[in-house]
VEXMIVEX-956860 format. One line per 3 residues: number of its first residue (from 1); their letters; for each residue x, y, z of N, C-alpha, C. Coordinates in steps of 0.05 Angstrom, whole numbers. Example, Ala and Ser with C-alpha at 12.3 -4.5 7.8 and 13.67 -1.06 7.14 Angstrom:
BEGIN
1 = as = 264/-114/156/246/-90/156/264/-66/156 ~ 257/-45/142/273/-21/143/258/1/157 $
This chain:
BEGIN
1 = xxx = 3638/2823/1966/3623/2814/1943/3603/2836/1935 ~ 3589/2832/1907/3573/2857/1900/3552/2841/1912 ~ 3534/2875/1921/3509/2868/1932/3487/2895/1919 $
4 = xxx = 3491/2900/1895/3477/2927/1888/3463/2922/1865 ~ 3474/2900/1850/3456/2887/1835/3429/2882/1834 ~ 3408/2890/1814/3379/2879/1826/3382/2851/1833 $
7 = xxx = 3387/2832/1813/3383/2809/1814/3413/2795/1830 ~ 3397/2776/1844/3429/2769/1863/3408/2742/1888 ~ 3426/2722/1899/3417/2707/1917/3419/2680/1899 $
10 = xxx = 3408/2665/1914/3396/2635/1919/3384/2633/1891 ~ 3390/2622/1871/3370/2613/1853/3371/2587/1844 ~ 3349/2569/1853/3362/2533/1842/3339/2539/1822 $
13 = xxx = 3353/2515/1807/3345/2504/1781/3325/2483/1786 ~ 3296/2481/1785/3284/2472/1796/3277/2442/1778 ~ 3275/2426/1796/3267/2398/1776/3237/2401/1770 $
16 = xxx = 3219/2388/1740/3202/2397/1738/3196/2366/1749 ~ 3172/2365/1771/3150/2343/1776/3133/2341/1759 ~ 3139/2314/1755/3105/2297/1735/3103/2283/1742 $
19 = xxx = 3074/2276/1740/3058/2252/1736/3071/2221/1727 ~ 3058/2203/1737/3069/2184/1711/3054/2188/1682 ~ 3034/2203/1682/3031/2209/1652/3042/2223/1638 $
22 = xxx = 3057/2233/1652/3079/2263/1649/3066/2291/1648 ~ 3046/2289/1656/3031/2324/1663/3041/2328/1680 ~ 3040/2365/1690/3056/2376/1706/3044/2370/1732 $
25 = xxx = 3066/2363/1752/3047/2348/1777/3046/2378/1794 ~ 3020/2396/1780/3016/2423/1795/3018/2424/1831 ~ 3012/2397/1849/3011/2400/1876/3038/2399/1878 $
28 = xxx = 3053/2382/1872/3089/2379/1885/3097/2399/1869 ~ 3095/2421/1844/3109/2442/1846/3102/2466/1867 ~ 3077/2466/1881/3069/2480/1902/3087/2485/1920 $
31 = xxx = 3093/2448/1922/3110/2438/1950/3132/2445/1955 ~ 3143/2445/1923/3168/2457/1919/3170/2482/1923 ~ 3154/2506/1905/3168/2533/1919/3157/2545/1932 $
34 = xxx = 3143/2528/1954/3137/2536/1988/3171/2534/1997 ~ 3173/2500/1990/3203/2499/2004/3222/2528/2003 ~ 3220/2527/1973/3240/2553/1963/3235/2574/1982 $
37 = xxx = 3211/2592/1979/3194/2613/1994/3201/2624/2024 ~ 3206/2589/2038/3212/2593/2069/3242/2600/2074 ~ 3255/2596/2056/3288/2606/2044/3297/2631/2041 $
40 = xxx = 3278/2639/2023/3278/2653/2010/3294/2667/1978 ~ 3294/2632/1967/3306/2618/1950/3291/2619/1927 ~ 3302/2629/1898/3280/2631/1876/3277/2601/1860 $
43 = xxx = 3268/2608/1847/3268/2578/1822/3277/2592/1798 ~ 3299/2571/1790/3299/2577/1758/3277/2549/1738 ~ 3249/2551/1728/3244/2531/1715/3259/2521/1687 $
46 = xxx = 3251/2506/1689/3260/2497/1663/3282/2504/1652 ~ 3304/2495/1663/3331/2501/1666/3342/2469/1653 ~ 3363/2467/1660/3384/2437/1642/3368/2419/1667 $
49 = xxx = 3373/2426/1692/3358/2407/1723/3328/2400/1716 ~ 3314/2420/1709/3277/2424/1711/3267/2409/1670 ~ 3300/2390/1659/3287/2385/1630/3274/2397/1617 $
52 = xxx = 3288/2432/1607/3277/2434/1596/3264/2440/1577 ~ 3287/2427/1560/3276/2417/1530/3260/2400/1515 ~ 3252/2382/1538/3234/2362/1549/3196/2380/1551 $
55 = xxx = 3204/2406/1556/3171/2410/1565/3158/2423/1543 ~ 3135/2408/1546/3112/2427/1520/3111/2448/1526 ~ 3095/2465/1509/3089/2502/1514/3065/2496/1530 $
58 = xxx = 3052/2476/1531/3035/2479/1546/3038/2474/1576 ~ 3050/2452/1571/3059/2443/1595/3068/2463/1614 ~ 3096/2476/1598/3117/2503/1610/3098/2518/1623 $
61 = xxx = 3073/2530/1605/3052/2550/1609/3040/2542/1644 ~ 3034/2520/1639/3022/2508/1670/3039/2510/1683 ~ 3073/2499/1684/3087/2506/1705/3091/2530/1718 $
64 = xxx = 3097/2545/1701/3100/2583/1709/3086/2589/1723 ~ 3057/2579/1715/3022/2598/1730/3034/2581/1764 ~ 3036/2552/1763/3038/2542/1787/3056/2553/1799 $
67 = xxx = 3078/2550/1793/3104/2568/1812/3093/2598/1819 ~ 3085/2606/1799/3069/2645/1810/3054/2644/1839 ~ 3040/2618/1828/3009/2636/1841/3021/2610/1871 $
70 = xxx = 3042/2601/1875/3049/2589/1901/3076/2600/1919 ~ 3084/2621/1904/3121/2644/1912/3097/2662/1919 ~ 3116/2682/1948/3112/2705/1958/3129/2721/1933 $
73 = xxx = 3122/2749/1946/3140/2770/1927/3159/2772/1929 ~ 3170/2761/1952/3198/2757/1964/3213/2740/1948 ~ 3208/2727/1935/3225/2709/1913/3211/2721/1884 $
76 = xxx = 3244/2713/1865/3243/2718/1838/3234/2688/1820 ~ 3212/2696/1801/3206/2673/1783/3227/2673/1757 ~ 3240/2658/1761/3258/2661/1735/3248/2635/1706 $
79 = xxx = 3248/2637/1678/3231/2611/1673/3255/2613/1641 ~ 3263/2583/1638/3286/2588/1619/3266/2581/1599 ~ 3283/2591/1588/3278/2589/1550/3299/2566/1535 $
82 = xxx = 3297/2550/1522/3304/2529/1510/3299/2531/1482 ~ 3312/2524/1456/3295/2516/1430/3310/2528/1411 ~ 3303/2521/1378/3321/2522/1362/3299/2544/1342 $
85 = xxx = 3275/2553/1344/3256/2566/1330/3250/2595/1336 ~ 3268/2624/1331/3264/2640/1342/3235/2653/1350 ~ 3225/2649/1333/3195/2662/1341/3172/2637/1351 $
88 = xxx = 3186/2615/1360/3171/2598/1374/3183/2611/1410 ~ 3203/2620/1407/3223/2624/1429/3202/2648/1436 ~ 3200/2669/1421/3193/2696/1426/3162/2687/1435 $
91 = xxx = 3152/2673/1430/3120/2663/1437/3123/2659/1465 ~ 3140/2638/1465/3138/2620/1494/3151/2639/1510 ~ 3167/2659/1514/3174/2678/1532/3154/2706/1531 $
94 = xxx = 3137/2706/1516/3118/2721/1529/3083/2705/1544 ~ 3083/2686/1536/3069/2664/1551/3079/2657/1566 ~ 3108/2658/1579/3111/2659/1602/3113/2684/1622 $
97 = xxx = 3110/2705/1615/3110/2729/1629/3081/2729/1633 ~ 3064/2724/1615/3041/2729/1619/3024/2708/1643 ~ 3038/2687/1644/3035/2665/1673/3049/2676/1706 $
100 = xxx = 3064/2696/1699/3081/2705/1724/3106/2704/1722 ~ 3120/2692/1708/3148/2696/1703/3165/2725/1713 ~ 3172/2731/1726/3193/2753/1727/3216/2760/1714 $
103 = xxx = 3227/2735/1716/3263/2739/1686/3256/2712/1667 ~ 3268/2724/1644/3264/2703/1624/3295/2693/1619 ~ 3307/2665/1618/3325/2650/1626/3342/2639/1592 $
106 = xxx = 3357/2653/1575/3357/2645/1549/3386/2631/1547 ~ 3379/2601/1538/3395/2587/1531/3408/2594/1495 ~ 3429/2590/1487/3434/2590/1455/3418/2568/1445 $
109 = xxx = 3408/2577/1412/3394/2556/1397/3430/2536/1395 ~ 3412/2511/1392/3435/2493/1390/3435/2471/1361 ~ 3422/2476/1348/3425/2448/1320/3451/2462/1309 $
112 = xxx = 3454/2497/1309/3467/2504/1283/3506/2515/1301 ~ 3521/2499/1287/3539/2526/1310/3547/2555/1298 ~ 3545/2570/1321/3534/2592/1313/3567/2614/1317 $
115 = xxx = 3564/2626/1298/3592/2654/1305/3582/2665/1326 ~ 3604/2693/1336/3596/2704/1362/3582/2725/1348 ~ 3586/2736/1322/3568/2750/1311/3534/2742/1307 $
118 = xxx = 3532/2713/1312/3500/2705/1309/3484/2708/1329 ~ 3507/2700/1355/3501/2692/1379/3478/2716/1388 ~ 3512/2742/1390/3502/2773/1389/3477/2777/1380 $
121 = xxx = 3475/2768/1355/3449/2782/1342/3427/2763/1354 ~ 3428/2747/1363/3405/2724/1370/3393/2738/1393 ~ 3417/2741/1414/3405/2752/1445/3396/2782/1444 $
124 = xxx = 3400/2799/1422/3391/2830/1412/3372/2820/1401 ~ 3353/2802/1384/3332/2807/1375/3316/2798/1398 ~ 3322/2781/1421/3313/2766/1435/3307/2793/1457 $
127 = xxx = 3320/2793/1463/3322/2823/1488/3296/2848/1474 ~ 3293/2849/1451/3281/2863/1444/3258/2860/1435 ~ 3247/2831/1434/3221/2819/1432/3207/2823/1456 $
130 = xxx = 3221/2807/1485/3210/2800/1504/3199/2819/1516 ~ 3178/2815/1543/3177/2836/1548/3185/2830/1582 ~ 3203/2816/1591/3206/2820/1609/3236/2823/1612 $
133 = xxx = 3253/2828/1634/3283/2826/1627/3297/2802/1630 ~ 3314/2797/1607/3324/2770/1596/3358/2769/1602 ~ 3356/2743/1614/3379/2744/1627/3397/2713/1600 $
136 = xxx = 3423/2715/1595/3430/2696/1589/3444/2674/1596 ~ 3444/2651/1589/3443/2624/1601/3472/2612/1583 ~ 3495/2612/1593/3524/2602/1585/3524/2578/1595 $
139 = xxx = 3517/2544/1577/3520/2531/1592/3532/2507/1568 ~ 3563/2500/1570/3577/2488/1550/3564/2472/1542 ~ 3559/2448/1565/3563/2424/1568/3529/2404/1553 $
142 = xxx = 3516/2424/1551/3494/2417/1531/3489/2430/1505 ~ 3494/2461/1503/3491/2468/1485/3520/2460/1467 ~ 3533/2452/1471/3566/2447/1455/3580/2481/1447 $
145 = xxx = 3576/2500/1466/3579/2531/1455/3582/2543/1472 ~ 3600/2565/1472/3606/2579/1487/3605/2612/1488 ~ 3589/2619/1512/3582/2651/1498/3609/2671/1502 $
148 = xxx = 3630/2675/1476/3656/2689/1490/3649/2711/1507 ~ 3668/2714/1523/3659/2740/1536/3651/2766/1533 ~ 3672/2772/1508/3665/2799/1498/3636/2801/1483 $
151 = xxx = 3626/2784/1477/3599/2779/1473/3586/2782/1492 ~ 3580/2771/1518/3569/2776/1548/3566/2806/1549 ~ 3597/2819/1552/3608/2848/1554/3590/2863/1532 $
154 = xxx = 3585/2858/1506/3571/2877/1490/3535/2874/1494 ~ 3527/2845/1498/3501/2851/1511/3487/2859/1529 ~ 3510/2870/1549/3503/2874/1578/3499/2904/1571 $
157 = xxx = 3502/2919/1540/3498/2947/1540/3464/2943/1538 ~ 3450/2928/1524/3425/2933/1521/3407/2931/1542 ~ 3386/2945/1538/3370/2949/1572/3359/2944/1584 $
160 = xxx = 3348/2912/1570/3331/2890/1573/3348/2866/1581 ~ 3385/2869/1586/3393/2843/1589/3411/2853/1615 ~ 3390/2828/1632/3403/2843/1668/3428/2828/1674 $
163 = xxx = 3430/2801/1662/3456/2787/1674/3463/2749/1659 ~ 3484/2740/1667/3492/2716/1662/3489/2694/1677 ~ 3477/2673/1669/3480/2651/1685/3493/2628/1669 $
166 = xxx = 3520/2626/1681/3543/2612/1677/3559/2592/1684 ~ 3547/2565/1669/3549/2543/1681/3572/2513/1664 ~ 3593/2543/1652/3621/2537/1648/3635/2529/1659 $
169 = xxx = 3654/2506/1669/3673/2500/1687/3698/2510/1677 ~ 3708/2535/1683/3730/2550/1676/3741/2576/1692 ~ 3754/2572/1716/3752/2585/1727/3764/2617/1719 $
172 = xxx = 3784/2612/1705/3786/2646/1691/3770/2651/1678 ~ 3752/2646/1651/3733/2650/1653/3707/2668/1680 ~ 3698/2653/1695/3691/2657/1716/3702/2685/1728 $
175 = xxx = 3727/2688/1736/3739/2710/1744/3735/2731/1734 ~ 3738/2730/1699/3736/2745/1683/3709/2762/1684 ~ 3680/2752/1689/3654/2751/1682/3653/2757/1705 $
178 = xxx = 3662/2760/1728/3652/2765/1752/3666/2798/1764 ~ 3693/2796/1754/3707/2827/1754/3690/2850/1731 ~ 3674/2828/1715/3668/2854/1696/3631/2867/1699 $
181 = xxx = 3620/2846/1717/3596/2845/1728/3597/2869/1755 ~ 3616/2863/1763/3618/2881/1789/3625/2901/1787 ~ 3638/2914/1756/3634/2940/1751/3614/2956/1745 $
184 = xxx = 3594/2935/1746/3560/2943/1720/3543/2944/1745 ~ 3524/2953/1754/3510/2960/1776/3472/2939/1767 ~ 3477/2942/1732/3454/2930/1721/3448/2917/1706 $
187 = xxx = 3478/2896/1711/3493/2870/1710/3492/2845/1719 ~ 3485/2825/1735/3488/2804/1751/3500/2782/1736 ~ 3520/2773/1761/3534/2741/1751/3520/2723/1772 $
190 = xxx = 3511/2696/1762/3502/2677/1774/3520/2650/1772 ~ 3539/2639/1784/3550/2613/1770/3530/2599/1775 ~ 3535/2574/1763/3520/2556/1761/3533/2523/1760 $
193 = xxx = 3565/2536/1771/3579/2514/1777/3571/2511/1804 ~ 3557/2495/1818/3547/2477/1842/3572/2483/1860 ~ 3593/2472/1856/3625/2465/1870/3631/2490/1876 $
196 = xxx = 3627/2506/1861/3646/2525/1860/3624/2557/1873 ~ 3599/2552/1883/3587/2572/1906/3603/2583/1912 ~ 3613/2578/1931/3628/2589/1959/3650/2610/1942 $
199 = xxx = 3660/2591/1921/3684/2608/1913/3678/2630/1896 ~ 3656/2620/1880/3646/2652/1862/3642/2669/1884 ~ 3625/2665/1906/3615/2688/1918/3643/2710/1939 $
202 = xxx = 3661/2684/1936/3686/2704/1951/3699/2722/1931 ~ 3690/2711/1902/3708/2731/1877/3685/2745/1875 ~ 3655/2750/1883/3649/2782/1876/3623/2767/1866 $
205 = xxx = 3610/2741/1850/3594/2736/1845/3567/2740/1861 ~ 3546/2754/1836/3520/2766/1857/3499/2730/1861 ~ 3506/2716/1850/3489/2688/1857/3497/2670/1849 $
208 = xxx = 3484/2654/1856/3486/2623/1848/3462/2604/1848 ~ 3476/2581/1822/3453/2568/1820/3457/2543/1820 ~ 3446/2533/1852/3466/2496/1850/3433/2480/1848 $
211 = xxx = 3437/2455/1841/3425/2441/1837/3413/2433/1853 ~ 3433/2422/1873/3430/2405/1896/3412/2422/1922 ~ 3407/2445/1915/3397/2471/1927/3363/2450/1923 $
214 = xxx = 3351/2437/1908/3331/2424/1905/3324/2410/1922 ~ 3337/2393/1942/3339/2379/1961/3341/2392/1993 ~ 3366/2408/1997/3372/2429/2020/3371/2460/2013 $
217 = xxx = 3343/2466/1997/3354/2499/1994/3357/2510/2026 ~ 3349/2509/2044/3357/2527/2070/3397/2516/2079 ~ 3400/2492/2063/3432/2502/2058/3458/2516/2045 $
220 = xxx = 3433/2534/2032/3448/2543/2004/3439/2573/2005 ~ 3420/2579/2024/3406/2597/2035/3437/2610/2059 ~ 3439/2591/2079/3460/2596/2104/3480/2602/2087 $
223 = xxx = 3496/2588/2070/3518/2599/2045/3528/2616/2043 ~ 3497/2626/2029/3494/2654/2016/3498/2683/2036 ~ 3477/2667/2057/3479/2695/2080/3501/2686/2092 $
226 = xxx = 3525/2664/2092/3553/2670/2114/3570/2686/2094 ~ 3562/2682/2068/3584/2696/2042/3581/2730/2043 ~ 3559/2732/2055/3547/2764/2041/3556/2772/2071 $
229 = xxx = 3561/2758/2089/3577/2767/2120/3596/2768/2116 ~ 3603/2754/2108/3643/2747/2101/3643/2728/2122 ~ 3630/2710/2122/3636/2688/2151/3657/2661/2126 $
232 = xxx = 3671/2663/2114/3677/2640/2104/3685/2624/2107 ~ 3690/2614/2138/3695/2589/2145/3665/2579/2146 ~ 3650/2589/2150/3617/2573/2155/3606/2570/2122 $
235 = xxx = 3613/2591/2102/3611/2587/2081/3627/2548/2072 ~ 3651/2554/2079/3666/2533/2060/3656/2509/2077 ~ 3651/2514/2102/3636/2480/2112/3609/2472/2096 $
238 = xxx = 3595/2499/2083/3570/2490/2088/3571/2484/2052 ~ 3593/2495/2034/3599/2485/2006/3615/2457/2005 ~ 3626/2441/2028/3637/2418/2031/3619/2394/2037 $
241 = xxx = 3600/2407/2055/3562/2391/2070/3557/2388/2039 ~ 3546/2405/2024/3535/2405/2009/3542/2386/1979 ~ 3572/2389/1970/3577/2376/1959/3584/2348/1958 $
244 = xxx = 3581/2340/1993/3579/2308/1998/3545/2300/1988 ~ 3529/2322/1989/3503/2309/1985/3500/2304/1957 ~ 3510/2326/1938/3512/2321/1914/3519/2300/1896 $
247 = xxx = 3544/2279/1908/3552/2258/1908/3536/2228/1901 ~ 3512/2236/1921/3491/2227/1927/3470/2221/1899 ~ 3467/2235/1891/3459/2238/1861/3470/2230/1837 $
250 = xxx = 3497/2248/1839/3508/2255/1814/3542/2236/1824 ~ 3540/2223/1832/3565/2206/1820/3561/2179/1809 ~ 3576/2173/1784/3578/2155/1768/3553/2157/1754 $
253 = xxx = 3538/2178/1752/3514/2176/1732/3509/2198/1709 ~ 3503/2193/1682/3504/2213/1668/3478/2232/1681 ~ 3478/2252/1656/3472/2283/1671/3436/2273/1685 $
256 = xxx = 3420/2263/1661/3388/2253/1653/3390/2232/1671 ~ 3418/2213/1683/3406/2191/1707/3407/2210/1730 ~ 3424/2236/1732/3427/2249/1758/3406/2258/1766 $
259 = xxx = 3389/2272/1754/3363/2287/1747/3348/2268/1761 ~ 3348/2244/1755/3332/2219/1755/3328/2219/1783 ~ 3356/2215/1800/3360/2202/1822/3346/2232/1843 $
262 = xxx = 3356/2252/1825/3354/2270/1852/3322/2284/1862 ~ 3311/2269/1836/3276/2269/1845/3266/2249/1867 ~ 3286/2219/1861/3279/2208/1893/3288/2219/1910 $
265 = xxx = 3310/2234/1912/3320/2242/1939/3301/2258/1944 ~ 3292/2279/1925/3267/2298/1931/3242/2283/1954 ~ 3236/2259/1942/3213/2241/1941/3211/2236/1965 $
268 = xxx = 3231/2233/1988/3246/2219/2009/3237/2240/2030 ~ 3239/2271/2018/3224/2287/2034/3194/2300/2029 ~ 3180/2281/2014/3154/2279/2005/3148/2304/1992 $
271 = xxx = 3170/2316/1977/3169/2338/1949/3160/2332/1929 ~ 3161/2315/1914/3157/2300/1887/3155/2263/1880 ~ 3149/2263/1857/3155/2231/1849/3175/2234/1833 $
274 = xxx = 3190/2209/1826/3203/2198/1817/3209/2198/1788 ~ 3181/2209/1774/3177/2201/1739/3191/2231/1730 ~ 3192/2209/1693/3215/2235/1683/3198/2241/1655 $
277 = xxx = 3210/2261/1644/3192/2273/1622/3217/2257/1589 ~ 3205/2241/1576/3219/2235/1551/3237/2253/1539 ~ 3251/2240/1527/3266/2217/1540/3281/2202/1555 $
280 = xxx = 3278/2214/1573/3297/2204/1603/3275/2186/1620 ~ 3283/2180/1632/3268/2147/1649/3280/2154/1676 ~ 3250/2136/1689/3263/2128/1715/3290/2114/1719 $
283 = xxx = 3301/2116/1743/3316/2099/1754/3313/2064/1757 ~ 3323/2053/1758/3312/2012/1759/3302/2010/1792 ~ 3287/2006/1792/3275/1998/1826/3303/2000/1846 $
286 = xxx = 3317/1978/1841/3348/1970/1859/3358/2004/1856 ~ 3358/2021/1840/3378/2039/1838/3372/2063/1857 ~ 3336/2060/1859/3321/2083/1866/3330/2074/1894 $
289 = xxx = 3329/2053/1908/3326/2039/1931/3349/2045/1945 ~ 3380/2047/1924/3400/2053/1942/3399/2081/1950 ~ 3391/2095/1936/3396/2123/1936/3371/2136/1967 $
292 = xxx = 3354/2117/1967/3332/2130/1989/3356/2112/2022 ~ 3363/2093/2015/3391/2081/2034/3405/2101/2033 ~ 3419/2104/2020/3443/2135/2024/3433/2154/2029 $
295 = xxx = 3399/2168/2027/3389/2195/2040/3384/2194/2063 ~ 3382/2159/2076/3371/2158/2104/3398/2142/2117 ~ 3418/2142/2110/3444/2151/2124/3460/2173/2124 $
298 = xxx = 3456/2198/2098/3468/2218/2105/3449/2231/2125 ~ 3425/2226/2136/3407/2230/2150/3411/2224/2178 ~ 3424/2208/2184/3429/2196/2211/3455/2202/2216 $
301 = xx = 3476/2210/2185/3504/2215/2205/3509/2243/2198 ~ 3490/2261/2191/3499/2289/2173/3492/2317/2200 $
């Protein structure tokens, strides 16, 4: 697998903690990327996991400073970008560099659908505003869009855009973006298909970004270091562990109840509360209750 890439490893998508008033609950994001830190596991904020299209600029602004000023240097701050207003976009990604941010995380605007000629020109004016290096964010299943590849391939010439985070379920695709990353030295592929860890990192993928990494990052951590060994039988047990926990969360629930549930699981290891940022809602008492039952039996038989 490539290992020459700057950017490469462990990166979850971090859930954002609030309040029940919905301010940023600054102590449990502490909690959180200590967890990360002892890993040595980054955060992506405000990612599709961390809602967040859901967060104010101010809000966002508070999260960043908190994640900074609680990561060693040993971890990367990554902080996504969301939104349909380019020069609200270009604001909020330099108000987040200016909080500590290290990579800026750019999702496509989504009200309009866009050619691959817009796309192009969207992530070139974008790359060229920011001032930190801007990575792009391929993720179908919310934005309804798809960044073609040869679009990936033409922005990866500019000098401000380090890599992809690709959270497509397509595995040629995938293949494709991962053979052409590993020719580029100043390039990185990140999937961001959860399932499919183990397997990007045997096709050459420099990271990954699972969800469920929120809950067990020091399992997603072992992963990473049996993949970059070539141990892959310890890899594929520990992407099989992992995806039973996922289960846990995310089966039979849409994306905003998964989110929901996997803040109690958080909760269970006294990370966070439970509350969600509008419009998404808690869980119903009964629902929260099974899910802390299923963390304290995969707990007793895992």
């Amino acid at each position: 697998m490539t290992t020459t890439n700057k950017y490469r490893g462990v990166v979850v998508p971090m859930v954002t903690p609030v309040k029940e008033n919905m301010f940023i609950d600054e102590e449990a994001v502490s909690k959180i990327i200590k967890s990360f830190d002892a890993c040595s596991v980054s955060p992506l904020l405000m990612g599709t996991t961390g809602e967040g299209n859901s967060v104010s600029h101010d809000a966002a602004v508070t999260l960043v400073k908190a994640a900074a000023q609680a990561a060693t240097d040993r971890i990367v701050i990554y902080a996504g970008l969301t939104g349909n207003c380019f020069q609200e976009q270009v604001d909020q990604a330099l108000a987040f560099a200016r909080a500590g941010a290290n990579v800026i995380v750019a999702t496509l605007p989504t009200y309009y659908a866009l050619t691959p000629d817009q796309m192009y020109n969207y992530y070139i004016k974008l790359a060229d505003a920011v001032t930190k290096p801007l990575m792009l964010y391929n993720i179908l299943a919310t934005t309804h869009m798809s960044i073609p590849v040869d679009v990936v391939k033409a922005l990866a010439d500019h000098p401000n855009i380090v890599g992809l985070k690709d959270s497509e379920r397509d595995l040629d695709r995938m293949r494709e973006c991962i053979a052409f990353s590993s020719s580029r030295p100043d390039f990185s592929f990140f999937c961001g298909w959860a399932a499919q860890s183990c397997g990007s990192l045997r096709m050459g993928a420099d990271g990954i970004v699972p969800s469920t990494g929120n809950f067990v990052p020091e399992m997603f951590a072992r992963l990473y270091e049996a993949a970059t060994s070539g141990d892959w039988q310890q890899a594929e047990a520990l992407q099989e562990a992992t995806d039973k926990i996922a289960k846990i969360y995310q089966a039979g629930r849409t994306l905003g109840q998964s989110l929901a549930a996997l803040k109690v699981m958080m909760g269970t290891r006294g990370l966070c509360g439970p509350d969600m940022l509008m419009p998404l809602t808690r869980l119903t008492a009964e629902e929260e209750a099974e899910i802390v039952n299923e963390v304290i039996n995969y707990n007793g038989n895992g």
